[in-house]
N, C-alpha and C positions, 0 to 999 in steps of 0.2 A: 917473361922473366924480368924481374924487377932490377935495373943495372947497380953499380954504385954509388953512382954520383944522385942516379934517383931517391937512395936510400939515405943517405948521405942529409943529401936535401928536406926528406921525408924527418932525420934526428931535429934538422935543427926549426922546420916551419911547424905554423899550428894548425890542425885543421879546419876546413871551412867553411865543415856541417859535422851536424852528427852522425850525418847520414855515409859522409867520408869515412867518417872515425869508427861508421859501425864494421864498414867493407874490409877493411886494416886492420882491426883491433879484435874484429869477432867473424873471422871466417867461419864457414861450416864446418872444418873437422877441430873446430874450438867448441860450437856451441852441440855437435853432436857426437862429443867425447863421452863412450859411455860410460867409463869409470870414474873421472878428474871433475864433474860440473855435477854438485849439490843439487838437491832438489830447488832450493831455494833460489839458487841460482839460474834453475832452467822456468821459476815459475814469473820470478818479477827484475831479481835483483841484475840480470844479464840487462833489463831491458833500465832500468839507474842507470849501473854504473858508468854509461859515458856520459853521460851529464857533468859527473864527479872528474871522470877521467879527461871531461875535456879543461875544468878547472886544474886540477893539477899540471897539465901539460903549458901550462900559464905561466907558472912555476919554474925554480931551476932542479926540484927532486927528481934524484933518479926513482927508475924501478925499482932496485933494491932498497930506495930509501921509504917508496912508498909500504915495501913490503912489512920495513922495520914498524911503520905506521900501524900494519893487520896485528904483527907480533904484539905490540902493543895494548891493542884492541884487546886479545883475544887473553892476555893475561891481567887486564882489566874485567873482562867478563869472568875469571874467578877472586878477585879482588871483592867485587862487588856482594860475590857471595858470602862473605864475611860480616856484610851489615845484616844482624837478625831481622826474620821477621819477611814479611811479602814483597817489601821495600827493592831490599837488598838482591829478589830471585828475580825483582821487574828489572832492574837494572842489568842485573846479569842477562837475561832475557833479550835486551836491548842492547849489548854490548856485542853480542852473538850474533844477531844481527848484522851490527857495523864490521865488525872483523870479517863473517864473509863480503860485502859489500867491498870492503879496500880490497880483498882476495881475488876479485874479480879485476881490478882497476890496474894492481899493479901486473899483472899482463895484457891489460889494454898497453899500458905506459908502453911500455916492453918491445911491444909489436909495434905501435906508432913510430919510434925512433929505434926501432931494429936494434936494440940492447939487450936481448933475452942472452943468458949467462946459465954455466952451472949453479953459479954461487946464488943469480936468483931461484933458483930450483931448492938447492940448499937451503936458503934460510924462509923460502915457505916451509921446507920440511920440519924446521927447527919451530916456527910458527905454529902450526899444528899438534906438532908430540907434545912439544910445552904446552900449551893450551888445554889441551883435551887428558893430560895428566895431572896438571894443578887442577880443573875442576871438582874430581871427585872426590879431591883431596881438600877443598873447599867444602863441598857436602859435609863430610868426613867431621870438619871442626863444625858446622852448623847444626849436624846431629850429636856432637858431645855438649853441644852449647854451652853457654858461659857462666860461670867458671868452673874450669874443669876437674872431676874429681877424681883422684889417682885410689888404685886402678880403675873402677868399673868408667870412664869414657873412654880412657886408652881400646876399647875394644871398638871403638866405631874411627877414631883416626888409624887405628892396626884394619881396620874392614875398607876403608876409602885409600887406605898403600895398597893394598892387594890389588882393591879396583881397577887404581890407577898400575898397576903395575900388568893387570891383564888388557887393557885398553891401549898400550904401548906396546906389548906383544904382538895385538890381534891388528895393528896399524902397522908396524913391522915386516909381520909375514908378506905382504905385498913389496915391499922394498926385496925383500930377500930374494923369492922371483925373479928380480931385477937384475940381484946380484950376482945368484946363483947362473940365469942364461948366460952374463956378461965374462961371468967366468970359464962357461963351457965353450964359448965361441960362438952362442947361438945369435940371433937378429935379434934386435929389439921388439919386446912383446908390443902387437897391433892391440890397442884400446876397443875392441870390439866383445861381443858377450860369447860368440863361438869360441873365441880362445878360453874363456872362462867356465864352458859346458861340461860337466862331469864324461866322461868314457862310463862310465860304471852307470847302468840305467836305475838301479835301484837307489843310488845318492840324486842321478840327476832326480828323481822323484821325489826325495826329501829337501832337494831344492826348492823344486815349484811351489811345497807342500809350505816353507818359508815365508815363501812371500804372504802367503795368508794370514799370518804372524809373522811380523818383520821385527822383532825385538832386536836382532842381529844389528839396526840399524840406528838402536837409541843411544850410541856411545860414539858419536859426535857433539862437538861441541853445541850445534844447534839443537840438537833433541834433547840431551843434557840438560839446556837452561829447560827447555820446556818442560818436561818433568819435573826437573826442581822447581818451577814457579806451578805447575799444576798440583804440587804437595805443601807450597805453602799457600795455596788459596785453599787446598782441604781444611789445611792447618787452622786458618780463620777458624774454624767449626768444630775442631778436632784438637786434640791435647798437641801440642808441638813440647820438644823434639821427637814426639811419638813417632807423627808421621815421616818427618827424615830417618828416623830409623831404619822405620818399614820399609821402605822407598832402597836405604842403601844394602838393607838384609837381602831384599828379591836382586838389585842389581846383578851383587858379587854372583851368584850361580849363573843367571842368564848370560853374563858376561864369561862366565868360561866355560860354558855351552858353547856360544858363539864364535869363542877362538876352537875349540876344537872342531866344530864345523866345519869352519874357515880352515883347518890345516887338513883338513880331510880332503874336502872338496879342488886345493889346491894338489895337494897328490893325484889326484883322478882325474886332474886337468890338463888339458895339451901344453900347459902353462911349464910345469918340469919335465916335459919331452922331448928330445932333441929327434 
């Protein structure tokens, strides 16, 4: 067990490898969290980010400041979507990128100088919903494109609210879980997939049957830019704003597909059992 004065010691020195900073910063029920760590995350970016994380720790930023850094990021990555054109969906692409990359970092910071907080839990959360709500709501003006005509574009930024307004739902219903045990008096739910197994055999069989078509999965911000930049490279070839059209038409349905899934699956789950 780690005392205080070690901890203490641990906030204010740097480390002295990476190799230190990996053992601190990325324990195993970090990097084998199976809800909380991106694919992204578990394929290249875990094995970055202390690179980044041992620079910033150089620094006088907190965790939370690094956090403010992802928030950032990640509303620049629908910022970007607003330059028409291939341009604007690379950039976005690559902003998605970096905002996971800091999202990783600022719980390296965290853990190194033992400052993990509610509030940095909170303003990831605030990070994320913003982010992954403004996107599609970017889409949304990139499929009315410019300049807008009243009514007939109003029906593609009224289709990217929706989106964005079931993509905040279906990112919610996991918080509520949270909220819901917390209020029953239950333990905190273990981040493991057996809590997440349907009881019911015939949903858990439309689970697996998921995974072979993971669409459930394209409404994060990282899949997001990918498909938007995989429609404006069609686009090259193809009428635009045709194809954001297309792109945010299919969305909206598969999108609340995916939240009613997701609340089904969540009822059948040991997740609201006490």
């Amino acid at each position: 067990m780690t005392s205080s004065s070690e901890t203490s010691h641990r906030r204010l020195a740097r480390p002295e490898s990476i190799a230190q900073l990996r053992a601190v910063a990325q324990p195993p029920e970090v990097r084998l969290r199976a809800n909380a760590e991106h694919w992204t995350a578990s394929l290249y970016l875990r094995d970055l980010s202390p690179y980044l994380t041992w620079v910033l720790l150089k620094t006088r930023i907190s965790a939370n400041g690094v956090t403010a850094l992802m928030i950032l990021a990640g509303w620049s990555t629908a910022a970007a979507l607003l330059i028409p054109g291939i341009w604007g969906a690379l950039l976005a692409l690559a902003f998605s990128q970096v905002q996971m990359l800091i999202d990783c970092c600022d719980g390296e910071v965290a853990r190194w100088r033992g400052t993990s907080s509610p509030a940095g839990v909170f303003l990831d959360k605030v990070g994320h919903y913003s982010t992954e709500s403004l996107i599609p709501i970017a889409l949304g003006i990139r499929a009315a494109a410019y300049p807008f005509d009243s009514p007939d574009d109003f029906l593609w930024s009224t289709l990217a609210l929706l989106l964005a307004l079931i993509i905040v739902l279906n990112k919610a219903l996991n918080d509520m879980v949270h909220v819901a045990r917390a209020n029953a008096g239950l333990t905190k739910l273990a981040d493991t997939h057996g809590e997440k197994t349907p009881t019911s055999s015939v949903i858990a069989r439309v689970r697996r049957l998921a995974r072979f078509v993971p669409f459930h999965r394209l409404y994060h911000s990282v899949e997001l830019t990918m498909v938007i930049f995989a429609a404006a490279v069609v686009g090259l070839f193809l009428e635009q704003p045709l194809v954001d059209r297309t792109v945010l038409i299919v969305l909206v349905p598969l999108a609340f597909l995916s939240l009613i899934g997701h609340f089904v699956a969540i009822m059948a789950s040991k997740r609201v059992r006490s």
